[in-house]
KOLFIKOL-239138 format. One line per field, with one value per atom (N, C-alpha, C, O): residue in three letters; atom name; x, y, z. Coordinates in steps of 0.1 Angstrom, whole numbers, plus 5000, padded with zeros to 4 digits. Example, Ala and Ser with C-alpha at 12.3 -4.5 7.8 and 13.67 -1.06 7.14 Angstrom:
2
aa	[ALA ALA ALA ALA SER SER SER SER]
at	[N CA C O N CA C O]
xx	[5132 5123 5132 5142 5128 5137 5129 5134]
yy	[4943 4955 4967 4967 4978 4989 5000 5011]
zz	[5078 5078 5078 5085 5071 5071 5079 5080]
! end
This chain:
117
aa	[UNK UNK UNK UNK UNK UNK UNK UNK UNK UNK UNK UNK UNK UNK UNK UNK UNK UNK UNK UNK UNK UNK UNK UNK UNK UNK UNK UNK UNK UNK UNK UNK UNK UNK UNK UNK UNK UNK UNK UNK UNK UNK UNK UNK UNK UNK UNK UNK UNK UNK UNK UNK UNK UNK UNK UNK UNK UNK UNK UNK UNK UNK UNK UNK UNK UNK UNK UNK UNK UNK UNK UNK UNK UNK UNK UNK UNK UNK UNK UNK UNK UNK UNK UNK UNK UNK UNK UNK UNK UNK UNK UNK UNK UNK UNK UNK UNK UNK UNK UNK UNK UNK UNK UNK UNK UNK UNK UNK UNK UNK UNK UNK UNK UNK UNK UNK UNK UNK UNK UNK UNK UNK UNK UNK UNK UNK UNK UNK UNK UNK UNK UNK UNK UNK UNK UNK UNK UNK UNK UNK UNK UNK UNK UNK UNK UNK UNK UNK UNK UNK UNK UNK UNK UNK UNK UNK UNK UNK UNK UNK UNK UNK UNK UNK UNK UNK UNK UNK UNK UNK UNK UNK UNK UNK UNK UNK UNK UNK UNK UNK UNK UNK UNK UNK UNK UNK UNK UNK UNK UNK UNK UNK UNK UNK UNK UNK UNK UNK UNK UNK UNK UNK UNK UNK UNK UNK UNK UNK UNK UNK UNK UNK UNK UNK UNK UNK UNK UNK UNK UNK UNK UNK UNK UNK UNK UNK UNK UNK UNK UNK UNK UNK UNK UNK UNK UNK UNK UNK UNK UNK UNK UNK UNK UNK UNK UNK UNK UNK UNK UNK UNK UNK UNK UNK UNK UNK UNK UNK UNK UNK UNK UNK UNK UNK UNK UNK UNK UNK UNK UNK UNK UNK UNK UNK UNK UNK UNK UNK UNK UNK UNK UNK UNK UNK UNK UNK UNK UNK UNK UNK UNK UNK UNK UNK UNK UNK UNK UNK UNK UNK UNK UNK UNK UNK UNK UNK UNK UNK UNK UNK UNK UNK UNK UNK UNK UNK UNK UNK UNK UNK UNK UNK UNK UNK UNK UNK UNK UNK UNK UNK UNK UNK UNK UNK UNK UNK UNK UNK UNK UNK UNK UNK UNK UNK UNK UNK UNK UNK UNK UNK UNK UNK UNK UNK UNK UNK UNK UNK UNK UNK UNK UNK UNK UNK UNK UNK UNK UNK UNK UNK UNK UNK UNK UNK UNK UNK UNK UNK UNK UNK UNK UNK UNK UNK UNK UNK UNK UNK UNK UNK UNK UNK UNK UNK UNK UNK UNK UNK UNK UNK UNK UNK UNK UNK UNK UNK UNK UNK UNK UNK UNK UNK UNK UNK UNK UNK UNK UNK UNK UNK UNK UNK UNK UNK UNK UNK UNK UNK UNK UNK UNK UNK UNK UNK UNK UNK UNK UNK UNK UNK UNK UNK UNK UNK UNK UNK UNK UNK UNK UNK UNK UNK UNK UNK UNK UNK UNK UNK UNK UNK UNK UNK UNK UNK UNK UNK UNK UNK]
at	[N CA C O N CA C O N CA C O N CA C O N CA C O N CA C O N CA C O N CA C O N CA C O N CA C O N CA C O N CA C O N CA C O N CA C O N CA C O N CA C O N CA C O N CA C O N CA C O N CA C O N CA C O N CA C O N CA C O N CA C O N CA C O N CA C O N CA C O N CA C O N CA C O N CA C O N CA C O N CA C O N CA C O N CA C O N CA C O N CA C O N CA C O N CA C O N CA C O N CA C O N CA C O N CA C O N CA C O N CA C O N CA C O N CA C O N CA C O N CA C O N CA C O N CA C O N CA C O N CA C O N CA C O N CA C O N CA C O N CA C O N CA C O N CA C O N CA C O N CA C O N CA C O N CA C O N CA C O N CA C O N CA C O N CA C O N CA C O N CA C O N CA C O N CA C O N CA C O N CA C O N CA C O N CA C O N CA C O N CA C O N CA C O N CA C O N CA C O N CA C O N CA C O N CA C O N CA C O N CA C O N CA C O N CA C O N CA C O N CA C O N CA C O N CA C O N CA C O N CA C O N CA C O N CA C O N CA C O N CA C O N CA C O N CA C O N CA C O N CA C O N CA C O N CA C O N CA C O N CA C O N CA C O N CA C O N CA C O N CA C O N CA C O N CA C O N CA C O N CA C O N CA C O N CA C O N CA C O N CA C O N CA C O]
xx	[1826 1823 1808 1801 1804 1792 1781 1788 1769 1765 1770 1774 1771 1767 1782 1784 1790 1807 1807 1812 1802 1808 1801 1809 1788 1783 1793 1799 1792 1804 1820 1828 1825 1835 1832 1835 1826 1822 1818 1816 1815 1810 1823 1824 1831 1845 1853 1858 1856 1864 1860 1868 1843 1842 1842 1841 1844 1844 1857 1860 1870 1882 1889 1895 1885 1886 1873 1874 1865 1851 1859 1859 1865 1868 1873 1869 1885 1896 1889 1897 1872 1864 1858 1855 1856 1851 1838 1834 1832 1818 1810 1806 1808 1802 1803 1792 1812 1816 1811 1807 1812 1808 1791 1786 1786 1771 1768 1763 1770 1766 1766 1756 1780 1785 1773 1769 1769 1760 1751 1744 1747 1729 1729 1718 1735 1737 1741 1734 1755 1756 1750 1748 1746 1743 1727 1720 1724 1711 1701 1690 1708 1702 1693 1684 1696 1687 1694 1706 1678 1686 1693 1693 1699 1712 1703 1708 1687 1680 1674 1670 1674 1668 1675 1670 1693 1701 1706 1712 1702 1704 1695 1697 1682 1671 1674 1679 1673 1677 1688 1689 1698 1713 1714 1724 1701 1702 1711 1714 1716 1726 1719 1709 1728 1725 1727 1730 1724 1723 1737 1746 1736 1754 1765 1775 1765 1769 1775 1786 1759 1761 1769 1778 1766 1774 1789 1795 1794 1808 1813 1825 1805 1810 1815 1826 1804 1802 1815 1824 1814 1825 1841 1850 1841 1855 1853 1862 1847 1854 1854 1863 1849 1852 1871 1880 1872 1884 1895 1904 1895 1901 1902 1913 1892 1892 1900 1905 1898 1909 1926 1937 1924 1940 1942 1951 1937 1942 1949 1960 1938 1938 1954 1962 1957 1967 1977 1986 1973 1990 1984 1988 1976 1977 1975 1979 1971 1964 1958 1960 1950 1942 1933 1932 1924 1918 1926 1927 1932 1940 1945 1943 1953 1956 1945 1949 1938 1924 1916 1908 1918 1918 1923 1918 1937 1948 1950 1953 1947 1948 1934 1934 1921 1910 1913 1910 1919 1920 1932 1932 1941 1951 1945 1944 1938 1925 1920 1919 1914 1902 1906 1899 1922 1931 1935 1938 1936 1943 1931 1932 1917 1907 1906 1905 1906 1902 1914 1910 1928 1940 1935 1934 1932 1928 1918 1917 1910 1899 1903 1893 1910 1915 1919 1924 1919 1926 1943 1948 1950 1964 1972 1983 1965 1975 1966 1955 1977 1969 1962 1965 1951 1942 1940 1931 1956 1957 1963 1962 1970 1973 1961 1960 1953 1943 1934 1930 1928 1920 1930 1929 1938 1944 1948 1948 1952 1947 1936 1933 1927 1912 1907 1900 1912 1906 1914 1909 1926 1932 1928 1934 1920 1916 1906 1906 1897 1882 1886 1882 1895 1895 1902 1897 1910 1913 1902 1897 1892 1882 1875 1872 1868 1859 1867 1861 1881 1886 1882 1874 1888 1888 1873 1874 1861 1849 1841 1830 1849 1843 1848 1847]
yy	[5901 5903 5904 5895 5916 5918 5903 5895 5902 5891 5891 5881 5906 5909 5903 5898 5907 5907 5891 5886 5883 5872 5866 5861 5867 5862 5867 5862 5874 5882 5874 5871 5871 5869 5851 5846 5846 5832 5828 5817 5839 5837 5839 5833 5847 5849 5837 5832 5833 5821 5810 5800 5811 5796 5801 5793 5808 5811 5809 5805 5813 5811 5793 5787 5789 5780 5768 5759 5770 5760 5746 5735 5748 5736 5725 5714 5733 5728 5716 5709 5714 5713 5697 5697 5686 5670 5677 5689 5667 5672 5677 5688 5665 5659 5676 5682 5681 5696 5711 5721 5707 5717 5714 5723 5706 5705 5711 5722 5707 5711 5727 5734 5730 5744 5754 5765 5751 5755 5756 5766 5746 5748 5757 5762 5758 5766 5783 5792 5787 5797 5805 5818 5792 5798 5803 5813 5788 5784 5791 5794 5793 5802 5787 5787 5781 5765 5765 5765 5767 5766 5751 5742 5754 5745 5734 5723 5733 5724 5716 5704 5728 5722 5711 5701 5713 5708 5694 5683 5698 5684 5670 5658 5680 5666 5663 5652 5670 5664 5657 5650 5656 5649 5641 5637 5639 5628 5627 5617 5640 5640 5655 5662 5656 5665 5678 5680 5685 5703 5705 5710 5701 5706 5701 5707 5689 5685 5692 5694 5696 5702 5720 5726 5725 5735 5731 5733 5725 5722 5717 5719 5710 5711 5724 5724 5737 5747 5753 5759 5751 5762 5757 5764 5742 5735 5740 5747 5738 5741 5762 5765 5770 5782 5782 5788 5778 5773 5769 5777 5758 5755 5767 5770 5772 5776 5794 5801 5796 5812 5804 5810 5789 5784 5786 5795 5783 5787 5801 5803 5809 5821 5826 5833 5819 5828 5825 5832 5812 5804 5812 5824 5808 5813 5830 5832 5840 5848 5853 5865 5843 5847 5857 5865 5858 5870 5882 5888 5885 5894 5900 5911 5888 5893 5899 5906 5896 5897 5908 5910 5916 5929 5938 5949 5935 5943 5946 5957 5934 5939 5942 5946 5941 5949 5963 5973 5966 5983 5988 6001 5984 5986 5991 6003 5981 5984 5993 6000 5995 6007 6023 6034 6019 6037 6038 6050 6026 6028 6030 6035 6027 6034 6047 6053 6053 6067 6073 6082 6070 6077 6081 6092 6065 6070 6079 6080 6084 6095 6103 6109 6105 6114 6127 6136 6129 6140 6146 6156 6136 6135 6130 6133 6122 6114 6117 6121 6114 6119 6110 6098 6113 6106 6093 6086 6090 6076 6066 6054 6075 6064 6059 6048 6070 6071 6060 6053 6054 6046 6033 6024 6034 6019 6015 6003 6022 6023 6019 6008 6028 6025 6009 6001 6006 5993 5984 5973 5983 5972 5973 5965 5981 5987 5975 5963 5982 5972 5955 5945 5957 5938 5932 5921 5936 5929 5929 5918 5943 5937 5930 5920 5931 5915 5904 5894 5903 5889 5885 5876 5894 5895 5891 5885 5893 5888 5877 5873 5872 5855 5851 5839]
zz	[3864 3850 3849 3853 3840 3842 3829 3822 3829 3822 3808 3801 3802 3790 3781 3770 3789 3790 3788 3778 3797 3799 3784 3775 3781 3771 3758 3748 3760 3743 3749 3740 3760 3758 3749 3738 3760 3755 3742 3738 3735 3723 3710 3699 3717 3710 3711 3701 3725 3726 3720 3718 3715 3713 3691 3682 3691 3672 3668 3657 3681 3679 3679 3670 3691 3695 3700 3709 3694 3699 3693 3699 3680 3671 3678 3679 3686 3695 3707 3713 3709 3720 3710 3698 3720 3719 3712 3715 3702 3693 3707 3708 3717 3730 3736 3735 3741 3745 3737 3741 3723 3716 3711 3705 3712 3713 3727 3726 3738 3749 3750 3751 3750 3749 3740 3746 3729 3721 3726 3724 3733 3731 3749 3751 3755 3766 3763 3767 3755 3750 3737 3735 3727 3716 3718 3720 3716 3725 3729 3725 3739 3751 3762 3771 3760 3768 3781 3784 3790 3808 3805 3796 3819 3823 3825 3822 3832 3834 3822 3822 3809 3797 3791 3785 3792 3784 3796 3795 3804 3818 3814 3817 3806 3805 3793 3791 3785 3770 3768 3758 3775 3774 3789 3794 3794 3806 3817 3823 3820 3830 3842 3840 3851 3862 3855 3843 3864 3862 3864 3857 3873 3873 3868 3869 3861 3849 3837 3834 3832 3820 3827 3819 3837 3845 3843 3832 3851 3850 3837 3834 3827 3814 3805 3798 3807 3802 3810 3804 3820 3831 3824 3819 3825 3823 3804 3802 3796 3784 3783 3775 3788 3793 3798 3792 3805 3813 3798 3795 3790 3785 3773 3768 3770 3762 3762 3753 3772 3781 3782 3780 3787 3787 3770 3769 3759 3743 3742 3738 3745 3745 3751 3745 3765 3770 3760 3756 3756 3752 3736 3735 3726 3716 3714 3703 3719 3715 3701 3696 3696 3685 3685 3676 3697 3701 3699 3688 3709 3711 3696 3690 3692 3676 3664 3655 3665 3661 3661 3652 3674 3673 3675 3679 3671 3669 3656 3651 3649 3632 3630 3618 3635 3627 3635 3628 3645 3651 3645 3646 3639 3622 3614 3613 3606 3596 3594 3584 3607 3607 3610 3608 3615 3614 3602 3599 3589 3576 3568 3557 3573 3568 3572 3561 3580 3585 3577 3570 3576 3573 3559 3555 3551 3542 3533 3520 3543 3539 3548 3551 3554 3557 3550 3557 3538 3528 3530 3526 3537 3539 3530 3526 3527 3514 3499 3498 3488 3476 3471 3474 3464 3461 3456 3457 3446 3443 3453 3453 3460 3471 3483 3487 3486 3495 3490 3500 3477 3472 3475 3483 3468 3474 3489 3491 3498 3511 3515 3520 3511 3515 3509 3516 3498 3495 3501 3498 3509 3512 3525 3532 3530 3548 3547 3551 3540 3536 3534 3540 3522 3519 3535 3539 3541 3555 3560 3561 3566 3576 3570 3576 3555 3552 3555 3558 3554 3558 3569 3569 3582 3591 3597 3608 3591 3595 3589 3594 3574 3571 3581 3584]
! end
């Protein structure tokens, strides 16, 4: 998995499921992913080893892909915003008549703003 991938995945699992993670887990998690703070920075500020705060980050990564398999919120997640976004195109599409097409189109839109609070 290339860097860029792993950072976007970790960033997804933890908006889905960060909650699900001990405060202790989701501070740490943060200031390493969100952060951006070496593994050495967040070793000294929280008084523990490098690899510590490593295996913390790795093990809630870990738990947090175990959610995923069992829940798939991800997954679900972008299955109804890639819905959405064909019932947007459909609807400017010039296929359907024009009063149906605006109410389409506005119920495309109000899911993906859901979808992104």
């Amino acid at each position: 998995m290339q860097v860029m991938e792993k950072i976007v995945e970790q960033g997804l699992l933890y908006d889905f499921y960060g909650s699900l993670l001990t405060r202790h887990q989701q501070e740490i998690y943060e200031k390493v992913v969100y952060e951006n703070l070496s593994l050495n920075e967040v070793a000294e500020t929280e008084g523990v080893s490098k690899q510590a705060v490593h295996d913390l980050v790795r093990r809630c990564t870990i738990i947090m892909r175990g959610y995923e398999e069992k829940l798939g919120m991800i997954r679900r997640f972008g299955k109804i915003r890639e819905a959405a976004e064909r019932l947007k195109l459909l609807a400017g599409s010039g296929e359907i008549p024009s009063e149906q097409s605006a109410l389409l189109q506005k119920t495309a839109e109000e899911i993906l703003k859901d979808l992104e609070s």
